[in-house]
C-alpha positions as CSV (number, residue, x, y, z in Angstrom):
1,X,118.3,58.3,240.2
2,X,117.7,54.4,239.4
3,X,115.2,52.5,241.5
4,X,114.8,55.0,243.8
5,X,118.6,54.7,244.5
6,X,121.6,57.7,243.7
7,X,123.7,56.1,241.6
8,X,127.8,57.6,241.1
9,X,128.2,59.8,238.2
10,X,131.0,58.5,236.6
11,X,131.5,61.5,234.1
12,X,132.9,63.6,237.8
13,X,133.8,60.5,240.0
14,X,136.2,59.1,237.5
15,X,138.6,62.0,236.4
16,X,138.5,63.1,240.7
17,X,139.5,59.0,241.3
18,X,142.4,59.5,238.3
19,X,143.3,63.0,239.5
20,X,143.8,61.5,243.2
21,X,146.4,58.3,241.7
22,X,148.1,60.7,239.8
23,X,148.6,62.9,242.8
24,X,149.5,59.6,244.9
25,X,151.8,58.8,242.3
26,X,154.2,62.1,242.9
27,X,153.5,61.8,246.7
28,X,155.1,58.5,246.5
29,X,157.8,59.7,245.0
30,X,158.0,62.7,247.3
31,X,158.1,59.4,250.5
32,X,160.6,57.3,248.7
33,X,163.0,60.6,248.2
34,X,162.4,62.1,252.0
35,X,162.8,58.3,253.3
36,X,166.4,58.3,251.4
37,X,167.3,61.9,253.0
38,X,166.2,60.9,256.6
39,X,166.9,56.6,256.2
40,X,170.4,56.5,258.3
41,X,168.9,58.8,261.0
42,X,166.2,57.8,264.0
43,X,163.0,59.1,261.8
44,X,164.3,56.6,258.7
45,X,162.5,53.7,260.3
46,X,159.2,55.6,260.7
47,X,159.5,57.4,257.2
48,X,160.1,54.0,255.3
49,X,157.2,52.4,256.8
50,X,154.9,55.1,256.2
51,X,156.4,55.2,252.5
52,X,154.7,51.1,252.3
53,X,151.4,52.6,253.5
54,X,151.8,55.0,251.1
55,X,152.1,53.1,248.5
56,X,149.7,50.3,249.6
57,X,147.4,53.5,249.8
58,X,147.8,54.1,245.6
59,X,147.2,50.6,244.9
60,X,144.2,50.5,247.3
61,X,143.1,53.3,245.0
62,X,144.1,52.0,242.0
63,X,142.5,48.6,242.9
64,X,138.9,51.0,243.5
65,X,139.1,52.9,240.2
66,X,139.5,49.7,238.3
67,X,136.5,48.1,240.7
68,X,134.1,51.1,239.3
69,X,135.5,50.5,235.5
70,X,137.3,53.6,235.1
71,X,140.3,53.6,233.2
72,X,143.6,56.1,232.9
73,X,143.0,58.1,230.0
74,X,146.6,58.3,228.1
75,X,146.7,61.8,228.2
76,X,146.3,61.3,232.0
77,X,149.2,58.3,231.7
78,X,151.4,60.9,229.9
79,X,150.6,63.7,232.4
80,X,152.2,61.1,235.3
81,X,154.9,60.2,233.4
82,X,156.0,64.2,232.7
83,X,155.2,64.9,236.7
84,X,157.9,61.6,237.2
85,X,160.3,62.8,235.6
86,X,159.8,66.3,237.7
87,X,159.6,64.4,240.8
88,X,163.1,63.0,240.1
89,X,164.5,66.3,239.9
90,X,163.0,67.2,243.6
91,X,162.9,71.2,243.2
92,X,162.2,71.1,247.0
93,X,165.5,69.9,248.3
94,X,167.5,68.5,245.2
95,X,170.7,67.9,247.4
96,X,168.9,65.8,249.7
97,X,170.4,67.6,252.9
98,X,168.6,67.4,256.1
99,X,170.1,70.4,257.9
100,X,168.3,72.7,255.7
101,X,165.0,74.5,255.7
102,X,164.0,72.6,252.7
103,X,163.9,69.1,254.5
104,X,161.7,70.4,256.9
105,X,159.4,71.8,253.8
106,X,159.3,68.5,252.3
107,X,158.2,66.7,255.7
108,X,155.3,69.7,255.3
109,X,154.9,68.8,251.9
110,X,153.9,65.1,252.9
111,X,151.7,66.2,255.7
112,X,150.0,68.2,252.7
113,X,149.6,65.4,250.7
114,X,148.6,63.0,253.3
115,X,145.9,65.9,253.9
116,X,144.9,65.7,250.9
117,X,144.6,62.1,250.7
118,X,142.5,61.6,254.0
119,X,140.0,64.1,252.5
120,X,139.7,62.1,249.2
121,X,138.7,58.9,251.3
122,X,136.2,61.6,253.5
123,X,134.4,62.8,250.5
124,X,133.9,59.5,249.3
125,X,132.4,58.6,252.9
126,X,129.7,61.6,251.8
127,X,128.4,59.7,249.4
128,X,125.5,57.3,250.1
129,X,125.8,54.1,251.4
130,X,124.0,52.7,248.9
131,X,126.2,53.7,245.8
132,X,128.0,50.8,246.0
133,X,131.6,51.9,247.7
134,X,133.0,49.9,250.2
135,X,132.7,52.1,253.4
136,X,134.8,49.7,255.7
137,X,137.8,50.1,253.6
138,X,137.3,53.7,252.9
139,X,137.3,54.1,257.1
140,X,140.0,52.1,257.7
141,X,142.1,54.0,254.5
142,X,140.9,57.3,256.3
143,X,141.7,56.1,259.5
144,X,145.2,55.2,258.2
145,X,145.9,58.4,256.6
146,X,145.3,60.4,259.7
147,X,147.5,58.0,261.6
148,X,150.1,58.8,259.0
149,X,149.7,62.9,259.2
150,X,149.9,62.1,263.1
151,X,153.5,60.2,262.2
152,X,154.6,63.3,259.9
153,X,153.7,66.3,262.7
154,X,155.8,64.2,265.3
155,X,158.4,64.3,262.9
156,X,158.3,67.6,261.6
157,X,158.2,69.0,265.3
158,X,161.0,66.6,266.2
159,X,163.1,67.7,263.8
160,X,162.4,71.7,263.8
161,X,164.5,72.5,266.9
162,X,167.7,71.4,265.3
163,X,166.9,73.0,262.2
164,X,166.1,76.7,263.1
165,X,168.0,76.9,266.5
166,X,171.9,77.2,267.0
């Protein structure tokens, strides 16, 4: 404590921060793929806009971790390119076809991650005021992220019927 005041300890807060863009890095990934899959049908619309929040949510994250003064370890740079290259591959649904139970396991897989994302911008909304985060934007990225899940369970339940009934 400095000054009476809690101050962010960096040696936890940084590799969570780097952990989270490295995460938001493959989820992007995981967007742009399930926006190709779903782009000439009704949902492609939704799914490409919510694929630019997305990524304006990584560089909003990217644009904090650099605001604190942490910086990407290359181990951790290395570590994003390898999960890249895995992304490519998509082990969920690798043919890209919609009529199959995998599509509707990568829409789940984005609700995860969008899950996980609001709960990164909630535990930094935790933290005392005074530690120097920028609480407006954290609400309004929170905010954001559960509008997004909202987007992804109207999807997923859209899209289920056709799916598993014949």
């Amino acid at each position: 404590m400095a000054n009476g005041h809690e101050r962010l300890d960096d040696d936890e807060l940084a590799p969570y921060l780097v952990h989270h863009l490295l995460a938001a890095g493959s989820g992007l990934r995981l967007f742009r793929a399930v926006s190709r899959t779903w782009g000439s049908t009704e949902h492609g619309p939704a799914l490409r806009r919510l694929t630019a929040d997305v990524d304006a949510d990584r560089r909003d994250l990217a644009a904090l971790i650099r605001r604190l003064g942490y910086r990407i370890p290359p181990v951790r740079r290395v570590i994003g390119i390898a999960s890249a290259t895995v992304a490519r591959l998509d082990p969920i649904n690798p043919l890209r076809r919609r009529g199959t139970q995998a599509a509707q396991m990568e829409i789940e897989a984005l609700e995860s991650a969008v899950d996980m994302k609001e709960s990164l911008w909630d535990t930094l909304l935790v933290l005392p005021a005074d530690t120097g985060l920028d609480r407006p934007a954290l609400q309004r990225l929170q905010r954001r992220a559960g509008d997004q899940r909202e987007q992804l369970t109207a999807i997923r339940r859209a899209t289920a019927p056709a799916r598993f009934l014949r």
